[in-house]
N, C-alpha and C positions, 0 to 999 in steps of 0.2 A: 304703468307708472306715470305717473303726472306732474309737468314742469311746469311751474310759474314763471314768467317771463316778468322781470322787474323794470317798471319803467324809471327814466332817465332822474326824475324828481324824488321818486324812491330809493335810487340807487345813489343819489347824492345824498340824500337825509340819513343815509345809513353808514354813508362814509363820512360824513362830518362828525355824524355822532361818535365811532369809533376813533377816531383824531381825538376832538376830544377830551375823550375817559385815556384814552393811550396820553396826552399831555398832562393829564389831573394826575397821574396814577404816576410819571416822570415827576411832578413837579414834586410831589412827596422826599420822592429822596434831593430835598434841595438845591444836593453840593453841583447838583451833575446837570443844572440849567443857570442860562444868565440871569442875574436880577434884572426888575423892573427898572422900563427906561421913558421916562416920560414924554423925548425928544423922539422918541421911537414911535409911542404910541400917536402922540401929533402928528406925526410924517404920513403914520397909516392911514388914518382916517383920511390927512388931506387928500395924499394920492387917490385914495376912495373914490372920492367928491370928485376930484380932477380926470381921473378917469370913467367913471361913468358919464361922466360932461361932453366928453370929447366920443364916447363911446355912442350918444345922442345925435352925433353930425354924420352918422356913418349914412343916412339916405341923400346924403350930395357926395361927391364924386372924392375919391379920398385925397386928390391932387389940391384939392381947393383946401385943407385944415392938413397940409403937412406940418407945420410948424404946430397947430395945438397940440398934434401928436407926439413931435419931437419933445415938445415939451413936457408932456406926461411919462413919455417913454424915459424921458433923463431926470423926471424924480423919483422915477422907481429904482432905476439906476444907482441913483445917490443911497437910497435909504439900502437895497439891498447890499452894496457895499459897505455902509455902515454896520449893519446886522453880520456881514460874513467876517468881519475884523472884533466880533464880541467874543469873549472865550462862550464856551458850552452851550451854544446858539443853536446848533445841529436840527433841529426839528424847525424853527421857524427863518434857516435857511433854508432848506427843503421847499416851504409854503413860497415863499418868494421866488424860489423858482421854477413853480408850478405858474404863477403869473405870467413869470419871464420869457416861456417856452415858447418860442414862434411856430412852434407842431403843436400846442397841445390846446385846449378848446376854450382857455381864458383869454385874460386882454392881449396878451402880446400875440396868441394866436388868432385872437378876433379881430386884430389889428393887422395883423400878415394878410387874413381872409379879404378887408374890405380894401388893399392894397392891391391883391389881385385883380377882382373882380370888381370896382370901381364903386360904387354902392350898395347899400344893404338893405334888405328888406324888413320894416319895421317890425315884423311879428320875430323874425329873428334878433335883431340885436336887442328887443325886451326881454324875452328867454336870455339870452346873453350877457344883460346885465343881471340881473337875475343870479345866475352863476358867478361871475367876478364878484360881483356885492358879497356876497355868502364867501368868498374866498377871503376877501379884507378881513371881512367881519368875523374870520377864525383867527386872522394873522392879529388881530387888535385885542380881541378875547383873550388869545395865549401870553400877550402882551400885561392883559390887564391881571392877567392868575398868576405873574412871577411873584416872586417874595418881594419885597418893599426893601429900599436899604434898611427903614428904621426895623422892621420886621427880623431881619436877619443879625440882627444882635443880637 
């Protein structure tokens, strides 16, 4: 018998895609997701931007950009507490706190990582971004496939 071994990029492309069609196929039955929020969608994108920025300064010592950090760290803060106080949110709370995770291998984990270890080496935090990019840009996507208030009349 013969096992394929799925690489890392493979194995992201397959669970994005399954997200996704699992949110398309939610959104159908309208009642049971939040409508579109365009304060929402703004927030995403920024934090995006501000976090891959910040995620750029990880080859200096991570003591010297504590404060860009904090600062990134407490807009994602903000918007995910925004997102957890929307009714029928459930699926892109979940994505934000896949973000949030300081165990798990996006920004708040890649930010635990170069805390540790004090610098990062550039071939990793591009792979790196890389991933977090791809995680916005599901959390912004799911944002942009809600129903529209005008839509929902």
């Amino acid at each position: 018998m013969r096992y394929h071994i799925i690489d890392k990029k493979a194995g992201w492309k397959f669970f994005k895609t399954i997200l996704l069609v699992s949110i398309l196929i939610q959104n159908i039955g309208c009642a049971s997701t939040a409508h579109y929020d365009q304060y929402v969608y703004i927030q995403t994108t920024s934090a995006k931007v501000d976090a891959l920025n910040v995620m750029d300064l990880a080859t200096d010592e991570y003591s010297s950009h504590q404060q860009e950090v904090k600062q990134v760290v407490t807009s994602i803060d903000k918007i995910y507490e925004y997102e957890r106080n929307r009714k029928n949110n459930d699926v892109t709370i979940k994505l934000w706190g896949k973000l949030k995770d300081t165990s798990g291998h996006l920004f708040s984990g890649f930010i635990n990582r170069w805390e540790k270890e004090g610098k990062l080496r550039p071939v990793f935090i591009q792979e790196s971004k890389k991933e977090v990019g791809e995680s916005f840009d599901v959390i912004a996507q799911l944002e942009s496939k809600k129903i529209k208030p005008k839509q929902a009349q």
